[in-house]
N, C-alpha and C positions, 0 to 999 in steps of 0.2 A: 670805224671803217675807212679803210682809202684804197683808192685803184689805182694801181701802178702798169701802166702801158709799157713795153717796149718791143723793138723790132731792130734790124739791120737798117742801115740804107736804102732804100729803094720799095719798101717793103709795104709801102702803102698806111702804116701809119696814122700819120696825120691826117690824110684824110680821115681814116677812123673816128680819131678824137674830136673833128671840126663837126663829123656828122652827130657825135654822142653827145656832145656840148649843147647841140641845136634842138637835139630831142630830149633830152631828161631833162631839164631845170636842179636839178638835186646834187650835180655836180657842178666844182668850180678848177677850173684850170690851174694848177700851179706853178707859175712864173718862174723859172729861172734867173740866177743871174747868170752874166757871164763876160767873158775877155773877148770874145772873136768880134771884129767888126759888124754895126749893125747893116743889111743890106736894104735897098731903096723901096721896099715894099713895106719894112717892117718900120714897128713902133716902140720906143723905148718904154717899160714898162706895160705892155701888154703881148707882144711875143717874148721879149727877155728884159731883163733889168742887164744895162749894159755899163759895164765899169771899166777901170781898166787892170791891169794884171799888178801893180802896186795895192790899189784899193780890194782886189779880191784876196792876194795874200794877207792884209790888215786883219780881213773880215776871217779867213783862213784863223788867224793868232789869235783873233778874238772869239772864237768857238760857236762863231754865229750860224755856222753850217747844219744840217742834217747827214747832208751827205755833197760831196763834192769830187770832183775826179778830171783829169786834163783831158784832152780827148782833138786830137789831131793839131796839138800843139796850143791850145785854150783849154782854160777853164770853164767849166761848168757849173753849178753846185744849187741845191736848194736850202732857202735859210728858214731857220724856226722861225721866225718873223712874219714868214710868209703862211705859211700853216696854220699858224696861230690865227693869222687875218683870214682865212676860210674857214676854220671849224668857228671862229663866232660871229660869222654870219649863218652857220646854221647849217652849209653846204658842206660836200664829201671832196675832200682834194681828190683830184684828178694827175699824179705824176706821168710827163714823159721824159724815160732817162735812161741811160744805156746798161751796159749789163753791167760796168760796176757800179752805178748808182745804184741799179735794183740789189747788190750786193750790200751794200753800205744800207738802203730803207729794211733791207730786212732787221739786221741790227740794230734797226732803232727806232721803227715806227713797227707797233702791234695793229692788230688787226687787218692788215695789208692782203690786196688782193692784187697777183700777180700773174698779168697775162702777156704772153710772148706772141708778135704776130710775124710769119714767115711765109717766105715766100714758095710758092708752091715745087717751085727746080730753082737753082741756079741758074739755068737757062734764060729762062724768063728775067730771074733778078738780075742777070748782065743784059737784057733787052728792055728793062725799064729803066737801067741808070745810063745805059746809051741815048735813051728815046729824050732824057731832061737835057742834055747836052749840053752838061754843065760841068764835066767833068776833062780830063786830061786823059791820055793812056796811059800815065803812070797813077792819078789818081782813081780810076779804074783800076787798078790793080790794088789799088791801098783799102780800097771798099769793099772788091771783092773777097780779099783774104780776112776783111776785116769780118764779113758778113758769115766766112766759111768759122770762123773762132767763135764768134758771138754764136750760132747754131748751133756749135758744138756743147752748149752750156746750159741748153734749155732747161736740164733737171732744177734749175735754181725757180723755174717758174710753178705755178697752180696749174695752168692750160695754155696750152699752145692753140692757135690758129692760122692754119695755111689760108694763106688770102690768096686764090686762084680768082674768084669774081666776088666783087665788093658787097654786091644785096647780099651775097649769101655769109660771106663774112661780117656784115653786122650783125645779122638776123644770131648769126652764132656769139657774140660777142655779148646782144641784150641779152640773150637767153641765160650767158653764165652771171651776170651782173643781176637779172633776176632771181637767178636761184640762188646769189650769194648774197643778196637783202634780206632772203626769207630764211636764212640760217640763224639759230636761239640764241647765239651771241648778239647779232644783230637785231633781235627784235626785244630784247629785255627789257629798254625802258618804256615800250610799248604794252608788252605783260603787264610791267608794274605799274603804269597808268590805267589801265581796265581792270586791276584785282584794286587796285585803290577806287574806284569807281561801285565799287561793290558794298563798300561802308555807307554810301547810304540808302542800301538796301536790306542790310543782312546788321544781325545784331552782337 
């Protein structure tokens, strides 16, 4: 099993994944690398693995990607390295990535659970990327057209959720994450440890 997040811009997001990190224990975040400069909040190797765009095309040649994609003029990309380092601690990787990563994890990782979180109007999602004001009037325009494409594409996901108010788009979000733990694919080696369980009772 792994949970693939994604959303537009503005779309509230990360908060999601900081709230869902905090409350399950069962998932682990997975790191990105990536080319775009890191910003003064952020911590190498715990928001992203940061390299630079020599080093990522290296790692591009060397096939070390899962999936990878440029994205506003940077790279982006998740490595099997990093995967590999979540499922043997035991935890469900947790992806955040855009729509063509989630493009790319379909193709390559199974059991993938894909949810798309949007924002309730456009309206709104140009009144939340105003409100960070962190943008330009032409980079406003690059996100909003970005965010009008990326919505356009939602058949690629499992379930969508409009994130109008945040309790209630978690509250929706455990609820598909619980019903997608207790799906028979997901629960197999758990059958098979209580019918093994059964040997020494039964002859």
């Amino acid at each position: 099993m792994v949970l693939v997040i994604s959303a537009p811009s503005g779309a509230g997001k990360t908060t999601l994944i900081n709230r869902l990190l905090k409350s399950d224990e069962s998932f682990m975040f997975s790191v990105s690398t990536t080319t775009r400069p890191m910003r003064n909040y952020e911590m190498d190797g715990f928001d992203y693995n940061f390299v630079t765009r020599k080093i990522f095309q290296e790692m591009i040649y060397r096939g070390e990607f899962i999936e990878w994609a440029e994205v506003y003029g940077n790279y982006y990309g998740t490595t099997k390295k990093e995967v590999d380092r979540i499922r043997k601690s035991g935890k469900i990787p947790l992806f955040d990535v855009d729509i063509q990563g989630t493009k790319n994890l379909r193709s390559t990782l199974k059991g993938g659970i894909y949810i798309f979180i949007i924002p309730p109007s456009a309206e709104i999602l140009k009144e939340r990327l105003v409100g960070r004001q962190t943008e330009s009037d032409e980079q406003l325009s690059i996100r909003l057209e970005n965010a009008r494409h990326e919505i356009s594409e939602y058949r690629i996901f499992d379930y969508v959720i409009a994130n109008n108010e945040i309790e209630e788009t978690f509250t929706k979000l455990m609820a598909i994450i619980t019903a997608e733990k207790c799906r028979i694919n997901n629960m197999e080696s758990i059958i098979s440890s209580i019918l093994e369980g059964f040997n020494d009772y039964t002859t």
